[in-house]
C-alpha positions as CSV (number, residue, x, y, z in Angstrom):
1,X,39.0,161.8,85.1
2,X,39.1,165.6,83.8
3,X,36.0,167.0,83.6
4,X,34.9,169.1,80.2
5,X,35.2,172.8,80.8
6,X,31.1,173.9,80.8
7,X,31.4,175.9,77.8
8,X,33.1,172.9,76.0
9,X,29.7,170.8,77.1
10,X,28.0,173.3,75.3
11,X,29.9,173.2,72.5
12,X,29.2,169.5,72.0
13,X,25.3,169.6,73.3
14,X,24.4,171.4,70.5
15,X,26.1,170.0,68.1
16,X,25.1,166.6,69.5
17,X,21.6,168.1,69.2
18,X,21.8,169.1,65.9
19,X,23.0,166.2,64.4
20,X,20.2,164.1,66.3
21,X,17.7,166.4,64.9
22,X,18.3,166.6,61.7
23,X,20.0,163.1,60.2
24,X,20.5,164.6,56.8
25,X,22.1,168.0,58.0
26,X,26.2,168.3,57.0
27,X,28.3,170.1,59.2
28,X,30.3,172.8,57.8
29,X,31.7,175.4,60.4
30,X,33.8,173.5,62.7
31,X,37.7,174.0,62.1
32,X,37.6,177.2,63.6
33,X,36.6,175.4,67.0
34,X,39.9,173.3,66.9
35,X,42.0,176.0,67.2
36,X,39.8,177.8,69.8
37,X,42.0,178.4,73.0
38,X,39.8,176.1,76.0
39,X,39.8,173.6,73.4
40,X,43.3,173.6,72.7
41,X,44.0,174.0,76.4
42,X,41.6,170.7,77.3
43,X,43.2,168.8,74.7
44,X,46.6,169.0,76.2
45,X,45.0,168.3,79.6
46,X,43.7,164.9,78.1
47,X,46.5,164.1,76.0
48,X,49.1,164.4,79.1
49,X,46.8,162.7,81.1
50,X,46.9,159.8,78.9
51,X,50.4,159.3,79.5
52,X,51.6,158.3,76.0
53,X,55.6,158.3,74.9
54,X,57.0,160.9,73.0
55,X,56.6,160.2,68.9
56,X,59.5,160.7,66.1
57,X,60.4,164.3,67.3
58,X,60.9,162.6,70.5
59,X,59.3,166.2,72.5
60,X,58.1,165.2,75.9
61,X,55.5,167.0,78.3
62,X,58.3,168.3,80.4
63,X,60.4,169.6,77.4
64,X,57.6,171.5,77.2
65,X,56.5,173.1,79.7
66,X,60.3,173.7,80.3
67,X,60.7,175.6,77.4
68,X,60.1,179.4,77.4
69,X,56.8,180.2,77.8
70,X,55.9,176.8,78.8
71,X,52.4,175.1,77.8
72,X,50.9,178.3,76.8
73,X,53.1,179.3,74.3
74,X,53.1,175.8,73.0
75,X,49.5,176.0,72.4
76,X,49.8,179.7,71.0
77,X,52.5,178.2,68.2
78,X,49.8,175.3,67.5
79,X,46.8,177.5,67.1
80,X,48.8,179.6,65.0
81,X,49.8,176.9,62.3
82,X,45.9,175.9,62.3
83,X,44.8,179.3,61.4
84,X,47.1,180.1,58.9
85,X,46.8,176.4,57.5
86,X,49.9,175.7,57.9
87,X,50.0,172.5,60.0
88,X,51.4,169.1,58.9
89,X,51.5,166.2,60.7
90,X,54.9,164.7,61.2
91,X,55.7,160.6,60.7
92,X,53.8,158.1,63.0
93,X,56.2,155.8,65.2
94,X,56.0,152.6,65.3
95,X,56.1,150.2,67.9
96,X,55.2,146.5,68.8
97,X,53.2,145.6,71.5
98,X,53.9,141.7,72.6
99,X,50.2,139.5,72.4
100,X,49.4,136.8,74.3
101,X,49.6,134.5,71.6
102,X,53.3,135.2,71.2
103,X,52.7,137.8,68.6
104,X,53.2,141.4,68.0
105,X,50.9,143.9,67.4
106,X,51.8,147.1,65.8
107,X,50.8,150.1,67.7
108,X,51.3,153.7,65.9
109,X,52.8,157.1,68.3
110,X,52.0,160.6,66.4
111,X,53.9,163.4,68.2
112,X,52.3,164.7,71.1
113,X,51.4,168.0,68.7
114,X,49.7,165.8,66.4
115,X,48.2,164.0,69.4
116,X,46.6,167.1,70.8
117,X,45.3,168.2,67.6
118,X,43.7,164.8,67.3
119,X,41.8,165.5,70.3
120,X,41.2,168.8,69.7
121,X,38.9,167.5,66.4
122,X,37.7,164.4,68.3
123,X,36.2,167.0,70.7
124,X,34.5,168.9,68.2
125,X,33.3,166.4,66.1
126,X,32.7,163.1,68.0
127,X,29.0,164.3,69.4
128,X,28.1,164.6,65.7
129,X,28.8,161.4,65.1
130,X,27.9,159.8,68.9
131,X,24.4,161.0,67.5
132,X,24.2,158.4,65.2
133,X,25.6,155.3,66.5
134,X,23.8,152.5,67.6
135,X,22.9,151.2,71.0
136,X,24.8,147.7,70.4
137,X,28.1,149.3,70.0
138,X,30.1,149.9,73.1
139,X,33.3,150.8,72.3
140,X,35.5,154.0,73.2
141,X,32.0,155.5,73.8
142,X,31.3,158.1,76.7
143,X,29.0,156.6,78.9
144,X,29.7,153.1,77.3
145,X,32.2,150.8,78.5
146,X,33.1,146.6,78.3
147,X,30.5,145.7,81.3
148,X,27.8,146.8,79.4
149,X,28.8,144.9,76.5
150,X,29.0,141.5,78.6
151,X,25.4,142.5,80.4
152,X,23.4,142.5,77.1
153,X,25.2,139.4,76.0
154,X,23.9,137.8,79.3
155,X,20.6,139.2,78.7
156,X,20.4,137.8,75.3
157,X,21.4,134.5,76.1
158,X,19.0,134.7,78.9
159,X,16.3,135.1,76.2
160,X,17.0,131.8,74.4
161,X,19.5,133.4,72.0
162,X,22.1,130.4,72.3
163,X,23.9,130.0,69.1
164,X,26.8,132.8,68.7
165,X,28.4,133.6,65.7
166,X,32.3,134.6,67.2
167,X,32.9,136.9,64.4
168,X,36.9,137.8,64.2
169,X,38.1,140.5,62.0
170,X,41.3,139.8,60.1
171,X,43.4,143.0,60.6
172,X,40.9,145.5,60.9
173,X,43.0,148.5,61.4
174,X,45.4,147.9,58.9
175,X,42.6,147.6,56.2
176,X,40.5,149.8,56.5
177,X,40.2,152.1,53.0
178,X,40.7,155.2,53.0
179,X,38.9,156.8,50.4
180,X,35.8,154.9,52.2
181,X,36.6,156.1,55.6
182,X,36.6,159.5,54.4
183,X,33.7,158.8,52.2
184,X,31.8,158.0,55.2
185,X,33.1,161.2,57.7
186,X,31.9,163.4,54.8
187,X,28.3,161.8,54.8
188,X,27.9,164.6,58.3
189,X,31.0,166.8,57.6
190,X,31.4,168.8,54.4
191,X,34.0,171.6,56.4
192,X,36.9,170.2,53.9
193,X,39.5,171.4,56.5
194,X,38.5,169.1,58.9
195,X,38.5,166.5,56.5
196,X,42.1,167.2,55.1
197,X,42.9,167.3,58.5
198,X,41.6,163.8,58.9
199,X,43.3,162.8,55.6
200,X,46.7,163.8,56.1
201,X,46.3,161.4,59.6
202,X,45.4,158.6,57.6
203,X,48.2,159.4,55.1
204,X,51.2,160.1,57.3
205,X,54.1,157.8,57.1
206,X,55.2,155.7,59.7
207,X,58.7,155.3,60.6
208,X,59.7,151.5,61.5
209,X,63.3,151.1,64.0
210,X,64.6,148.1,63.5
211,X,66.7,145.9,65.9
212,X,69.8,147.4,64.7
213,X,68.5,150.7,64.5
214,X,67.8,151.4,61.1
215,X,64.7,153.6,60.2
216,X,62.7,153.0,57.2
217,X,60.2,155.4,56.3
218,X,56.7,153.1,55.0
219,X,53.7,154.5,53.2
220,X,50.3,154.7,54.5
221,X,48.3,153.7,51.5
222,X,45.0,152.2,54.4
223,X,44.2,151.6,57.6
224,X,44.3,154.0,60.7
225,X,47.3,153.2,63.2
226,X,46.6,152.1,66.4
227,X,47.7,154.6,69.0
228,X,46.2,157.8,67.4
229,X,44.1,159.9,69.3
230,X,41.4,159.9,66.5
231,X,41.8,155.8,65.7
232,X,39.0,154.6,67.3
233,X,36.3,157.3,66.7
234,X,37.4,156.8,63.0
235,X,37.3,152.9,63.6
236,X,33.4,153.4,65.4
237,X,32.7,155.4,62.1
238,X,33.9,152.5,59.7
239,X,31.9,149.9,61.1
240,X,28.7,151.8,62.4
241,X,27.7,150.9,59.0
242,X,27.3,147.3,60.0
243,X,25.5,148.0,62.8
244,X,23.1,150.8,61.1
245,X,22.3,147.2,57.8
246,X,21.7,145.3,60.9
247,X,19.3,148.0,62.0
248,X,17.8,149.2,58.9
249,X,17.2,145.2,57.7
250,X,15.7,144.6,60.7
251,X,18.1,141.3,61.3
252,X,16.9,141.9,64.9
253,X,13.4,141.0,64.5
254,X,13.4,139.2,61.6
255,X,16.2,136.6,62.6
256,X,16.3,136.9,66.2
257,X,20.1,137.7,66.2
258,X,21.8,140.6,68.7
259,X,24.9,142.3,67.3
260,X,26.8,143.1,70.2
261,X,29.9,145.3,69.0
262,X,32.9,146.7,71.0
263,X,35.0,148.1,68.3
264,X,36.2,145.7,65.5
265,X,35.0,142.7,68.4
266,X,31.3,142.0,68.3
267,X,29.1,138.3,68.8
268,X,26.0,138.0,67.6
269,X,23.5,136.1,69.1
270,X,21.1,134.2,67.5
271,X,17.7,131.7,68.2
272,X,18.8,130.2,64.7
273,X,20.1,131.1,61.0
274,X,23.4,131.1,62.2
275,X,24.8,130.7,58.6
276,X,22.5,133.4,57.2
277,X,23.4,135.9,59.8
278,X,27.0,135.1,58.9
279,X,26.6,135.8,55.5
280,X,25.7,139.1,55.8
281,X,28.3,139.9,58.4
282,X,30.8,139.2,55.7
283,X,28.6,141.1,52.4
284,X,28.6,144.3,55.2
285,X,32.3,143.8,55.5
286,X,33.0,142.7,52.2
287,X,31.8,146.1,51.1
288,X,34.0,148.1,53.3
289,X,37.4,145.9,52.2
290,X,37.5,144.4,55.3
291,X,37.2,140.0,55.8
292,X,36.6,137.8,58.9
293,X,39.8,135.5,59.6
294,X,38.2,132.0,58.8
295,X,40.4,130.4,61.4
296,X,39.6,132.4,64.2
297,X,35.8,132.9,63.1
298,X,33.0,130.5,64.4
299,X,29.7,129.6,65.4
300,X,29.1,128.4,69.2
301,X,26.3,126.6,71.2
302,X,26.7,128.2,74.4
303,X,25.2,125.5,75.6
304,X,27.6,123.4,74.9
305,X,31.1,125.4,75.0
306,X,32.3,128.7,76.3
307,X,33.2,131.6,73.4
308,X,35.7,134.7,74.6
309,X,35.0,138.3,74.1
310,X,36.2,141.1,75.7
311,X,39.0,139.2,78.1
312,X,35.9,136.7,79.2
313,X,34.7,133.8,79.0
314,X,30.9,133.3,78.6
315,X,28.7,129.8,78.8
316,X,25.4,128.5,79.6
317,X,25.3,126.4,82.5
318,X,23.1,124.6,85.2
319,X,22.3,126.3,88.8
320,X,23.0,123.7,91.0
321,X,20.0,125.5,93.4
322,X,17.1,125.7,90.5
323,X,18.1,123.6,87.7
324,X,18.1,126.4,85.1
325,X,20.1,127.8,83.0
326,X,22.4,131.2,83.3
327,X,25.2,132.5,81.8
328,X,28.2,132.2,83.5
329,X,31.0,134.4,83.1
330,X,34.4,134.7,84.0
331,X,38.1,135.6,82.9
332,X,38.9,134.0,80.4
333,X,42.3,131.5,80.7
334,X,44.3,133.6,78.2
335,X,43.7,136.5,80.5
336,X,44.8,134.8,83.7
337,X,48.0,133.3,82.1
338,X,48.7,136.9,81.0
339,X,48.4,138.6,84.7
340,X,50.0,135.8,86.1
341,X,53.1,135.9,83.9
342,X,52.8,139.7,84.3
343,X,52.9,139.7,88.5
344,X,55.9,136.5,87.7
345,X,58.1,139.1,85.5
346,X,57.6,141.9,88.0
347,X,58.8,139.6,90.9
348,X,61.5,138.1,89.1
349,X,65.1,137.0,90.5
350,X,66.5,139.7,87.9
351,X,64.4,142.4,89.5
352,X,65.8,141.8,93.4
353,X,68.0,144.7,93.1
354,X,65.8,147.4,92.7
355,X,63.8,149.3,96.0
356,X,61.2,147.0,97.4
357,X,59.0,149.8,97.0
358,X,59.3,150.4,93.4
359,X,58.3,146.8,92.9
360,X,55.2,146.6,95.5
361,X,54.3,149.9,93.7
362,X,54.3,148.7,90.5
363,X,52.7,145.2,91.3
364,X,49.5,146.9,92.9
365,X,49.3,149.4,90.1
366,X,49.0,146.1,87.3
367,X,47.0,144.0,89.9
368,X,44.7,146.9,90.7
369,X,43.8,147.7,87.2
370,X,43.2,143.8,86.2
371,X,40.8,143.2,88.8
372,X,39.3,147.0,88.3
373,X,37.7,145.2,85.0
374,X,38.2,141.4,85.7
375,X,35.9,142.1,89.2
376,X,32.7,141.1,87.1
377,X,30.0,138.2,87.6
378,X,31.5,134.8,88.7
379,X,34.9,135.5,88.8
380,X,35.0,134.5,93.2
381,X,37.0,131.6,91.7
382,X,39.3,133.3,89.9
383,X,39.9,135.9,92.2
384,X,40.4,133.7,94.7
385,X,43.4,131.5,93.0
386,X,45.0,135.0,91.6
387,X,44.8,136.3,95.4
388,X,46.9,133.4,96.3
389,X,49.3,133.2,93.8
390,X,49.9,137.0,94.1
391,X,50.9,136.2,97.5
392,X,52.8,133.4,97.1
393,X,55.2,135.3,94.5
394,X,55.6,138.7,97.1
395,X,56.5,136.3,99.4
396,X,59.0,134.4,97.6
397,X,60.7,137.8,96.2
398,X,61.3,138.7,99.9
399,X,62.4,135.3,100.8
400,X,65.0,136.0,97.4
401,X,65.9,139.3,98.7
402,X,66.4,138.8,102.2
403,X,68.1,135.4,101.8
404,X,65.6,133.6,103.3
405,X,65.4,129.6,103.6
406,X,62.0,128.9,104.5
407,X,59.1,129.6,102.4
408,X,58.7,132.8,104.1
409,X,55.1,132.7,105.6
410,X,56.1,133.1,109.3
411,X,58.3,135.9,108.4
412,X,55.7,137.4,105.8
413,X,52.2,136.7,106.9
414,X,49.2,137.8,105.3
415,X,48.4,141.0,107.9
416,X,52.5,141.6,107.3
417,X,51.6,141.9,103.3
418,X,48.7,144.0,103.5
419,X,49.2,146.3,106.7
420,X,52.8,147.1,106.7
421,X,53.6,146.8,102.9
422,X,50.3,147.9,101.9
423,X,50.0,145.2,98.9
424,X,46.8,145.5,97.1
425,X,43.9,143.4,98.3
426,X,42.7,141.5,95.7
427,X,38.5,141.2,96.5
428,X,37.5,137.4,96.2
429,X,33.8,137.9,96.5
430,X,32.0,138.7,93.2
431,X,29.8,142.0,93.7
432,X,26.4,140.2,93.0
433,X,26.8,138.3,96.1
434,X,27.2,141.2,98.5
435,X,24.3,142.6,100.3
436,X,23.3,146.2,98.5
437,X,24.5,149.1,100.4
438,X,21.5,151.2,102.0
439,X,19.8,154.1,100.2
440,X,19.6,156.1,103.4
441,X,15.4,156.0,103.1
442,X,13.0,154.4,105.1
């Protein structure tokens, strides 16, 4: 992970600082830090580091730092169009991501200038606005991540808070309203070159290829494209009203319901007044244009049946050792079908002609980044049946590419697999059952 050039940190300390100070103070110096040359510089660091495709103008990193002058003359020309106030953003791409569900979802690619621009603003104004979000939202946060998320829910149902309101926003990103959005961002920023900045984002066109090719140029009239740079710190903005009505109405205390958020995904958890707390999920969203999808929406006994959030699986169940109650949580079926099928493409019959190593490589980069977040609470199981299968399929793409007629485990064992090939080790004991390591004191 790159770490944030000092004077950057001190950039966003005090501004940070400022903003958690004073709640009614409005920002109105800050495009002149955009352009600024670290900033600039850190942005494309981030950006690249990301490893995003190339957007309508189809410029790559490595046209670019091929090009005379390279990266520095790149971020001269950008820094230039900023401070004359000359910049436009060009067309978003568009591209679909397949869903598990059979789906597609659409996923927007600015050009990697807009892209660095995004960041250069998100890195200027994203500690002004960090200092007001809530503690129950956990998404695309520094210092905040998915865990954290699933450890208050556990905590929560821990405390009796059993009946969960599965709250499932219908398209959020391709509803949210513009002049709102902006409403909002200009309730802390009043620097109305930042915010045009912000607008012309929202506003840029996206350019849809079809199957056969043809482009068609669509209007952005709302919502904020998935992809951009700036997406989710706009979404966070959006719907940190929700959280702040849950906060200032006191729906904590009064009702006994948690809103646990991770972007447009949140639970809440609830002792009771399911329906009420319900209500006012949809009045808050109501307000902003946005509406729960009825089908997907509903209210669980935890008790009873498992609900998924955040690739998991979550229910109350019985220790077999004490007779209580704890919430037990593992990957949820929808995202073991997905690895599964993902490790089953990889070692398909089709792919026997490419390097062995090119495969391994890219089968321990997928499995090693599923279990990197999967590896939480009970998931031994899990882990367990996945280790198997994944060596079951390595072993019957060698068997396929070496035209072998047994099922390949005397000529591929185990300490074959993981010593010679070096095929990631999927762990199969959760982390809560392993001894802690020592602090080094006596």
């Amino acid at each position: 992970m790159l770490k944030t050039p000092d004077k950057i940190q001190a950039l966003q300390r005090k501004l940070y600082q400022k903003a958690k100070q004073e709640k009614e103070y409005r920002f109105y110096l800050l495009y002149d830090k955009v352009y600024r040359k670290d900033i600039l510089s850190h942005a494309y660091k981030l950006v690249k580091a990301n490893k995003g495709a190339c957007g309508v103008d189809e410029v790559t990193f490595e046209s670019i730092e091929e090009m005379e002058g390279g990266r520095e003359r790149y971020l001269e020309s950008i820094a230039d169009e900023l401070s004359g106030k000359r910049y436009k953003p060009m067309p978003v791409r568009r591209v679909y991501i397949p869903k598990a569900d059979g789906h597609e979802r659409p996923l927007g690619i600015p050009t990697i200038k807009d892209r660095i621009i995004q960041m250069a603003v998100k890195i200027v104004i994203e500690p002004i606005f960090e200092a007001d979000f809530c503690d129950n939202s956990y998404g695309f946060r520094r210092k905040k991540n998915a865990h954290q998320a699933m450890d208050d829910i556990s905590l929560q149902l821990r405390k009796g808070k059993t009946q969960v309101v599965d709250a499932d926003i219908s398209k959020y990103f391709d509803t949210i309203l513009h002049h709102k959005l902006l409403k909002l961002v200009s309730v802390r920023i009043v620097d109305k070159h930042i915010l045009k900045l912000i607008k012309m984002w929202l506003k840029a066109p996206v350019v849809d290829e079809s199957a056969d090719g043809k482009k068609r140029y669509i209007g952005n009239s709302k919502g904020s494209p998935q992809g951009g740079v700036i997406s989710p710190l706009l979404a966070n903005i959006y719907l940190n009203v929700l959280d702040m009505t849950w906060k200032c109405k006191r729906v904590q205390e009064r009702f006994g319901a948690r809103l646990v958020r991770y972007a447009d995904d949140c639970v809440a958890l609830c002792s009771g007044n399911t329906e009420r707390v319900l209500g006012g999920i949809n009045a808050v969203l109501g307000d902003l244009g946005l509406s729960l999808n009825k089908e997907k929406t509903k209210v669980v006994d935890a008790t009873e049946e498992g609900f998924d959030f955040l690739g998991f699986t979550t229910r109350l169940v019985k220790s077999r050792k004490t007779g209580r109650r704890y919430p037990l949580i593992r990957p949820s079926k929808k995202a073991i079908k997905h690895i599964r099928a993902e490790i089953k493409g990889i070692t398909n019959k089709r792919n026997l002609s490419l390097p062995k190593d090119v495969i391994l490589n890219k089968l321990n980069g997928v499995v090693r980044g599923w279990t990197g977040y999967f590896y939480y609470q009970n998931c031994s199981e899990d882990m367990s049946s996945l280790k198997n299968y994944f060596e079951e399929r390595v072993r019957t793409y060698l068997r396929r590419k070496h035209a072998k007629k047994n099922r390949g485990y005397k000529a591929y064992p185990s300490e074959y697999l993981y010593c010679v090939l070096g095929l990631y080790k999927i762990p199969t004991t959760a982390q809560w059952t392993q001894p802690a390591k020592a602090s080094g004191r006596r």
